[in-house]
Each structure stands twice: as C-alpha cells, then as structure tokens.
C-alpha positions as CSV (number, residue, x, y, z in Angstrom):
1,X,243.1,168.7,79.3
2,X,244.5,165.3,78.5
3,X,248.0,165.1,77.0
4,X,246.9,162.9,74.2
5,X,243.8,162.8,71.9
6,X,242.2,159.2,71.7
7,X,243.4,158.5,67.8
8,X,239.7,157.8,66.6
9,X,239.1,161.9,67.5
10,X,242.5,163.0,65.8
11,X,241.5,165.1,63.0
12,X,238.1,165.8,63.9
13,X,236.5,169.2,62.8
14,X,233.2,169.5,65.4
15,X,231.6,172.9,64.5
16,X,229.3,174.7,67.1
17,X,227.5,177.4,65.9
18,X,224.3,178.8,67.2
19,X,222.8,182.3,68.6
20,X,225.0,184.9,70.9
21,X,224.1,183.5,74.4
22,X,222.9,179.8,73.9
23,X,226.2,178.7,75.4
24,X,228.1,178.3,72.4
25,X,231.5,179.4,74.1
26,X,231.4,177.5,77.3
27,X,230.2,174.1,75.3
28,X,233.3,174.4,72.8
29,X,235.3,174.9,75.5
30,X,234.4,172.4,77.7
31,X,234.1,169.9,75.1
32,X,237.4,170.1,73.7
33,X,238.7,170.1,77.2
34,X,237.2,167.1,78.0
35,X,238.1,165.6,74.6
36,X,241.8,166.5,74.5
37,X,240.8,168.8,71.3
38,X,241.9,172.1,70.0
39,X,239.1,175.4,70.3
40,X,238.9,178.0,68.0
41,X,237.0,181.0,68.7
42,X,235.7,182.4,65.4
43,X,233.7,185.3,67.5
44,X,236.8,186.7,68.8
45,X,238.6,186.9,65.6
46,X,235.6,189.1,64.3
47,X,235.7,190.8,68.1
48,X,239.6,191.9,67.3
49,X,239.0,192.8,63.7
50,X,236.5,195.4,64.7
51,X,238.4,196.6,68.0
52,X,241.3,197.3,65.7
53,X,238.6,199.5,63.2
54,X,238.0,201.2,66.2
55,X,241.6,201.8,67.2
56,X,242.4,203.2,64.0
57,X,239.3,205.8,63.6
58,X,238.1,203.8,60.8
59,X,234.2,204.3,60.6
60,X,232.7,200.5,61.4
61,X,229.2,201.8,59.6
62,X,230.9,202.5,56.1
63,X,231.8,199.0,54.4
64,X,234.0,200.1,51.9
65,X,236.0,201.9,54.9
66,X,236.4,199.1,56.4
67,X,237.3,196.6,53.8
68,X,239.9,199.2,52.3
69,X,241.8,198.7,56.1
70,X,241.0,194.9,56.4
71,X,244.3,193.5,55.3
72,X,246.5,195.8,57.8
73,X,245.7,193.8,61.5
74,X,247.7,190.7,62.2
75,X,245.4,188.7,64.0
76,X,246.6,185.8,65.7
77,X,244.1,183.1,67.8
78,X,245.6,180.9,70.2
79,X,243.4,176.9,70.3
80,X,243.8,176.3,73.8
81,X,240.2,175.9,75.3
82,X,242.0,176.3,78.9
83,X,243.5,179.7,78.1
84,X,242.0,181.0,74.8
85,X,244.3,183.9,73.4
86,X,244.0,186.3,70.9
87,X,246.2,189.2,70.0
88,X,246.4,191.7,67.1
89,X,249.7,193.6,66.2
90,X,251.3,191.8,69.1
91,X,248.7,193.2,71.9
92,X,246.6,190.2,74.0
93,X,243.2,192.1,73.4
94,X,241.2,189.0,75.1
95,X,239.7,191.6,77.5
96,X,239.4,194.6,75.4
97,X,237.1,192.9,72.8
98,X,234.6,192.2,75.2
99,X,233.5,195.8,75.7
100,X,230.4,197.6,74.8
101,X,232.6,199.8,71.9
102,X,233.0,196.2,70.5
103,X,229.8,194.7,70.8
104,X,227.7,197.7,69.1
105,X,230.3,197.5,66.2
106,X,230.9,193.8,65.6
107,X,228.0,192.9,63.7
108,X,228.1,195.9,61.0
109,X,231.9,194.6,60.4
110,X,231.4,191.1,60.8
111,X,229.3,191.8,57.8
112,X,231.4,193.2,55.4
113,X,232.5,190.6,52.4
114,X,235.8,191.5,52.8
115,X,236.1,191.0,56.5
116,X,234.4,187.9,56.0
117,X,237.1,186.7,53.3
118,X,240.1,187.5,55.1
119,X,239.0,185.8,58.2
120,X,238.0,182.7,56.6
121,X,241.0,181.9,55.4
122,X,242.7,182.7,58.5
123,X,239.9,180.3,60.3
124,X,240.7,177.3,57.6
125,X,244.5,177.8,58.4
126,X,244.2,177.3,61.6
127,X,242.4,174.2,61.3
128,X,244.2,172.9,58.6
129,X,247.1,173.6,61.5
130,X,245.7,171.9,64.1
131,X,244.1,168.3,61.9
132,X,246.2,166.2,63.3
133,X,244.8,167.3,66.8
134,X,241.2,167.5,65.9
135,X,239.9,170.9,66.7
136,X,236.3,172.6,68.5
137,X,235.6,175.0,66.1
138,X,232.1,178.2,67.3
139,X,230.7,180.6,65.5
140,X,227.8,181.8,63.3
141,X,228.7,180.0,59.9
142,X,231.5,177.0,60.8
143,X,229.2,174.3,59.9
144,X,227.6,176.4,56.9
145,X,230.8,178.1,55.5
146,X,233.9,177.2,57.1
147,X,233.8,173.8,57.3
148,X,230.9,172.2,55.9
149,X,232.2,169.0,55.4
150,X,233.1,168.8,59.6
151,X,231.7,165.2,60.8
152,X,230.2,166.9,63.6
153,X,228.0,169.8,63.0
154,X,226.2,171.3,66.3
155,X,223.5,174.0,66.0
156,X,222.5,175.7,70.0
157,X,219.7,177.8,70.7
158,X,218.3,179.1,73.5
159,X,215.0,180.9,74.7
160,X,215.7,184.8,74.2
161,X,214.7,185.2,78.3
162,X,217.2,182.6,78.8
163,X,220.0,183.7,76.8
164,X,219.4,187.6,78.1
165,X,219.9,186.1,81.7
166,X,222.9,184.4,81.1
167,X,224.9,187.1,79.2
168,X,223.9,189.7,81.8
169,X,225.1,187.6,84.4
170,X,228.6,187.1,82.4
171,X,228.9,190.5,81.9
172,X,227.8,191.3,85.9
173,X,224.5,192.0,85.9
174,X,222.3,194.8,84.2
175,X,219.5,195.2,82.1
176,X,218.2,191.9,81.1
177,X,215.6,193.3,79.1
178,X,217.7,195.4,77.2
179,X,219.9,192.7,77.2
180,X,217.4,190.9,75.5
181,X,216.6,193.4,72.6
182,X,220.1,193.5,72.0
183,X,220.8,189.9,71.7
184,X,217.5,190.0,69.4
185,X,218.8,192.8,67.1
186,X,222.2,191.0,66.9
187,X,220.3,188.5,65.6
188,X,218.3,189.8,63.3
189,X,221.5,191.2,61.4
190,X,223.4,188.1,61.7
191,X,220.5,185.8,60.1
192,X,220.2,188.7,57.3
193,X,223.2,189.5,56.2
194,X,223.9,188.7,52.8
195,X,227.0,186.5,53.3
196,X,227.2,183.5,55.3
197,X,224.6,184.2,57.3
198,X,223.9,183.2,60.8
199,X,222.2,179.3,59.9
200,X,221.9,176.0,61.0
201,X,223.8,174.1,58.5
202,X,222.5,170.8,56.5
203,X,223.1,167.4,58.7
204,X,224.1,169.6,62.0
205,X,222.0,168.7,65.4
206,X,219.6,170.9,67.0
207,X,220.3,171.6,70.4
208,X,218.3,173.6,72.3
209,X,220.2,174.4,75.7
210,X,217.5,176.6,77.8
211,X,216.0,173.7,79.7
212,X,219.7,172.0,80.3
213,X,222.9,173.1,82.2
214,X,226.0,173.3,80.9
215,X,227.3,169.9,81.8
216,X,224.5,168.2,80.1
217,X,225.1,170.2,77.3
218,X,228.8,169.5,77.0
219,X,228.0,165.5,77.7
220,X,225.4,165.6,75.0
221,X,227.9,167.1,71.9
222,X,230.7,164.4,73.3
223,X,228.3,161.7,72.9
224,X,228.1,163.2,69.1
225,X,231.6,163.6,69.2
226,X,232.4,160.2,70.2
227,X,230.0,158.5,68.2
228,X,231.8,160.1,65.2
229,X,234.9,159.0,65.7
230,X,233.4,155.5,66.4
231,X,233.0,155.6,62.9
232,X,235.5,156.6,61.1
C-alpha cells in the first residue's frame, strides 16, 4: 500500500455494497490497496457480533435475546486492507467467524434493530476516524444507511452460478449447488428485512462482476474513485 494518499482522495468515503459472493471483499480490498485508502469490513463486524451470541449460549433466533446481550462484546475492526483484523473482548476471531456456526446465524442477528444500531455507530466512528485518510467502506447497507452521502457509491452483483462457484472455491470446494441455495436464502433475508435492508442505494453504480475478473473489477471502481476526487 502506498505510504501516502494522493490529497484529492483524502477523505473519501467509497461504499461497496452488493450480494454475498459478487466480490465485494476482494474489490474493497484491492482498491483501497491500490489507492493508499483505509478498508472497513462491515460483514465482519456483524460475523463477530453473532460469534460472540454463540459463545455465550444466547439463542441467535430469539431477537429480543439477542438485543438484551448486544451492548456486552467489545468489538474492535482494524482498516488495513493488507491485514484486516478484527477482535472481540481482546480475541483476533478473523478465522473463527468464517465458520459454518457463523454463517447459519449471521443473518437472523444481523437483523435485529438493535444489533443494527449499535454497529452503526461503531461503523460511522470508525470512519469518522479514519477521514483524513479516506476509507473503503463493504457491506449490505454503506451506501443506503451508513453513509449515504459517500461520493462514491458502488453496487456488485453477480450471477447466482457465478457467485456459488466462487464462494465454494474460497471456502475449498463443496457443494456448489447448495452453495447456491444458500447464498439465495441469504439473500432473500437480507433484501427483506425490515431495517436497512440489503439495496442498491440512490446515485451508486451497477456493477455486475460475473463476466469480469477481479482486476477489471478493482480498475473499474478506481476509475470511479479517481474521477471523484478529480472533482472535489
């Protein structure tokens, strides 16, 4: 990563949101990276909330379990898009919120209001934090919720065959099929939840990754990252 950010990019807010394995991740990262800017992983933060629920016996399906608990964690996100680090209570749990207990229980807690709330503020802290930088900010609801008034607002899809092939191959292998259904259920909660919902927000640009690789997706959002700071 460069040691300096170009001062037309310092304070940026670029917001990436977009469907669970459209390449959200990788493009923030590399992006930022390239751009000498801060990354925040919203994802994770919802990942550690609900491996720490499931730490502490509290039952992920019962919402007014979980918001009753939601103030104990301390969550803290590292923005480096070379080694992105998250802990909670102290413990790096990078690894541990990748697993299957976490990703059949993160969208029934991401959902709850009160999970929601708490990590919002958290998110906005940390950009507020890192302005003078200019930060890479991914999730489900950045250019939505978060930050709506970001100057760059990015929306990635992919085809469901597509996006089913490349999580099973992060993940090792497997089932793409039932890689697929699960990537379509996650879905189907995220768009329908009934706060901040999974979106593409007003003014963000469609990109749809499936027929692209991941350097021509990272060139295309720094062109829209550049561009922006051409203008201000």
């Amino acid at each position: 990563m460069s040691s300096s950010t170009p001062a037309p990019l310092a304070g940026l807010v670029v917001a990436v949101d977009g469907t669970s394995g459209s390449g959200k991740s990788s493009t923030s990262r590399g992006v930022a990276e390239r751009l000498g800017l801060r990354y925040l992983d919203t994802g994770a933060m919802f990942r550690a909330m609900t491996w720490w629920m499931l730490q502490h016996g509290v039952d992920v399906h019962d919402p007014a379990a979980v918001a009753a608990r939601v103030a104990e964690p301390d969550l803290v996100s590292g923005t480096d898009p070379l080694a992105p680090a998250i802990t909670v209570d102290g413990t790096d749990v990078a690894v541990a919120i990748r697993g299957d207990d976490v990703n059949a229980a993160v969208s029934p807690v991401s959902a709850v209001p009160e999970v929601r709330a708490r990590l919002l503020e958290m998110q906005r802290a940390v950009i507020a934090r890192e302005s003078a930088t200019g930060i890479v900010v991914e999730g489900r609801d950045i250019g939505s919720v978060v930050v709506p008034d970001a100057p760059v607002k990015v929306y990635l899809s992919a085809d469901p065959a597509a996006r089913a092939a490349r999580r099973s191959a992060e993940q090792g292998g497997g089932d793409v099929d039932a890689t697929r259904e699960s990537l379509l259920a996650r879905d189907r909660i995220d768009s329908g939840r009934a706060t901040a919902p999974l979106t593409m927000a007003d003014g963000a640009v469609h990109i749809d990754t499936t027929g692209h690789t991941l350097a021509e997706v990272i060139a295309l959002v720094v062109s829209l990252v550049e561009d922006a700071g051409a203008r201000t």
